[in-house]
C-alpha positions as CSV (number, residue, x, y, z in Angstrom):
1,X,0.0,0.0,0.0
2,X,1.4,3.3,-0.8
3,X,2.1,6.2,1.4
4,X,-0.1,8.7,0.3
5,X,1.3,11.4,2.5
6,X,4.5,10.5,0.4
7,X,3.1,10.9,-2.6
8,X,1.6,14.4,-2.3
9,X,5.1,15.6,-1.0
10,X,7.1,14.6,-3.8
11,X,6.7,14.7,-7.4
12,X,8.8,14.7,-11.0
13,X,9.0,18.4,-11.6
14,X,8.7,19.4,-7.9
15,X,11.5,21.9,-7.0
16,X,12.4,21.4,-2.8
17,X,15.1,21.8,-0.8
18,X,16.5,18.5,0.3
19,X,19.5,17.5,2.6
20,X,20.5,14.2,3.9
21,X,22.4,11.5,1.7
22,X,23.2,12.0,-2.2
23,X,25.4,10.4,-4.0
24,X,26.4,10.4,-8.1
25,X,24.0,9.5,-10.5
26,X,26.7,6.8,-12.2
27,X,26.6,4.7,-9.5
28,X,23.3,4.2,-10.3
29,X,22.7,4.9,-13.9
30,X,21.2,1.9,-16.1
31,X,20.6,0.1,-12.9
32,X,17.5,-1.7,-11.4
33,X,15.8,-0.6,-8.7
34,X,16.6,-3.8,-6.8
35,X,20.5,-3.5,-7.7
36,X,20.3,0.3,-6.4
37,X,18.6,-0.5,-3.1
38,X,21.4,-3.4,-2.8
39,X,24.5,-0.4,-3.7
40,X,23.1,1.8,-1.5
41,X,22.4,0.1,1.3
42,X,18.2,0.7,0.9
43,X,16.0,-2.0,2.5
44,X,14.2,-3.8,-0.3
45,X,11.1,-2.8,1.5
46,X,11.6,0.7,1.5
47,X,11.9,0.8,-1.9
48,X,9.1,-2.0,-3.0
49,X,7.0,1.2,-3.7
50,X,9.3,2.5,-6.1
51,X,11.4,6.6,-5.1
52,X,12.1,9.6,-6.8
53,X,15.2,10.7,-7.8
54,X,16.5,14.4,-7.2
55,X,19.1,16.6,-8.8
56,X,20.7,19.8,-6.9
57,X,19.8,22.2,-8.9
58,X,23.3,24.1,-8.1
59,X,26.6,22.7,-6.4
60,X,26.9,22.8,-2.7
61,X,29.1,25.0,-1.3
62,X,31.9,23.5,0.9
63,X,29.8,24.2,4.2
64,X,26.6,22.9,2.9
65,X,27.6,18.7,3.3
66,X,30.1,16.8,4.9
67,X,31.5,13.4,3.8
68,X,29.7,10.8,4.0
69,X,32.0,7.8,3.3
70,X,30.2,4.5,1.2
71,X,26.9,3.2,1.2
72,X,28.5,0.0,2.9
73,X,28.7,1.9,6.0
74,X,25.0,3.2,7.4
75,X,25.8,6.9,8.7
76,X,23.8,5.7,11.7
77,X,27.7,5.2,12.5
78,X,28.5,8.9,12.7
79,X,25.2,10.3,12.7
80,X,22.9,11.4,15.5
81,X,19.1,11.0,15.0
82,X,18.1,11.2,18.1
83,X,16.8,14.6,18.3
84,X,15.0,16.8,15.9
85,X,17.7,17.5,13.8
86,X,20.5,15.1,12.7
87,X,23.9,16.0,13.9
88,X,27.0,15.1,12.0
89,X,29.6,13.5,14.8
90,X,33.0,14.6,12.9
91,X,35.3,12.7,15.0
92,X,33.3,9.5,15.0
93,X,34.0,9.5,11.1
94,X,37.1,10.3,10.9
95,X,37.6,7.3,13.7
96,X,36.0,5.0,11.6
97,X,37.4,5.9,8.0
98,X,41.1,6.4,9.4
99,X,41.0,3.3,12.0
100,X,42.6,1.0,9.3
101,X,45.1,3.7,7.4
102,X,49.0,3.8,7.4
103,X,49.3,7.0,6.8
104,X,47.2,10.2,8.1
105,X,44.4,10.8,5.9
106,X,43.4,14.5,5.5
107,X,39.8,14.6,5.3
108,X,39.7,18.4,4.7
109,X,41.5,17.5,0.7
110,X,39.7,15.0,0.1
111,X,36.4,17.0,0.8
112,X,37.9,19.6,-1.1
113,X,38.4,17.3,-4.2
114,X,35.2,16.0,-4.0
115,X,33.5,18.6,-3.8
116,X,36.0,20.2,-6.9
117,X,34.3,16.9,-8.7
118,X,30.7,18.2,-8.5
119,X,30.2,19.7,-11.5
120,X,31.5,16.8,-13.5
121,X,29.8,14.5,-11.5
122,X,25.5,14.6,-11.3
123,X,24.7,14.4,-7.7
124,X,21.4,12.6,-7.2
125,X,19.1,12.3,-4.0
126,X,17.7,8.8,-4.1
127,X,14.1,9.7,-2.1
128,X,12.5,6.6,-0.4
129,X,10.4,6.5,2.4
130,X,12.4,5.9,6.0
131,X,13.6,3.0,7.6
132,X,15.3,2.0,10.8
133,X,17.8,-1.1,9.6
134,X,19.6,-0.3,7.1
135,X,21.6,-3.2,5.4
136,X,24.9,-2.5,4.2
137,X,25.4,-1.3,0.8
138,X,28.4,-1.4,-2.0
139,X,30.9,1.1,-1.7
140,X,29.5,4.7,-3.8
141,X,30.0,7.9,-2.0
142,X,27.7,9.7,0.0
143,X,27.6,12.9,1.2
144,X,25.3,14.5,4.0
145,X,23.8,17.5,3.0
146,X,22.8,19.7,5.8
147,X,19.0,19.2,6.7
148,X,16.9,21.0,3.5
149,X,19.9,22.8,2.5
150,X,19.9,21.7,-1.1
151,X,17.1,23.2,-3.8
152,X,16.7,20.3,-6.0
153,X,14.3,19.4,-8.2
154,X,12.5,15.8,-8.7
155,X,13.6,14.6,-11.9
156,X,12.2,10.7,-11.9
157,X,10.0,8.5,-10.1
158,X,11.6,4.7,-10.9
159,X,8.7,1.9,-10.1
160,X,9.7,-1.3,-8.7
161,X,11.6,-3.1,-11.1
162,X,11.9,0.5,-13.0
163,X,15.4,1.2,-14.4
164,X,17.2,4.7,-13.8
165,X,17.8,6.5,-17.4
166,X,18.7,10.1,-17.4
């Protein structure tokens, strides 16, 4: 059964401001909807509905989003959702993407080159409905945009078993 309260928020050609997790649109481009759930770490359930896909409609600015890591780590790991608004815990991520390195990883450069990748690179917001266990996924980026930061612009609505084109 849908979510109708879902349905009358979003629709294609509906500009809103989003934040939360995007990641680039060719780590999911020409795939199923079940292969997109299983690279980005999406409960099949969440998306047995089918979800929208959103595109900024600029780039972030460098204190609009933090790094996210990959979708095979849930950023329930660095992330706190216990109050109304999420809060990015910084040095819970860097703990757990520099816990296995050699050598000191600079997480300021490599935000800075990401975000210097933007414009070549098609951000996406992948919209489903919530969930509370989230499996983990393969390894594309993600990046947190800060909470409705982001004016986007609904660009798709992929059914179940739906493909994404551009």
């Amino acid at each position: 059964m849908k979510n109708e309260i879902w349905e009358k928020r979003f629709r294609v050609g509906k500009r809103i401001n989003l934040g939360g997790c995007f990641t680039f649109d060719s780590y999911i481009l020409d795939q199923n909807l079940t292969e997109i759930a299983r690279r980005m770490g999406l409960p099949l359930k969440v998306v047995s509905q089918g979800v929208y896909i959103a595109h900024p409609l600029r780039i972030p600015s460098m204190n609009e989003f933090e790094l996210g890591g990959v979708t095979y780590d849930s950023t329930d790991k660095f992330m706190d959702y216990s109050g109304n608004e999420p809060i990015y815990q910084s040095e819970k991520f860097k703990k757990l993407y520099s816990q296995n390195s050699v050598i000191p990883v600079d997480f300021h450069q490599i935000k800075k080159q990401y975000h210097n990748s933007f414009g070549a690179q098609k951000l996406v917001k992948i919209i489903a409905p919530s969930a509370t266990d989230y499996p983990p996924g393969g390894m594309s980026p993600q990046f947190v945009m800060k909470r409705d930061a982001i004016p986007c612009r609904i660009v798709k609505f992929i059914p179940p078993f739906g493909i994404y084109k551009r």
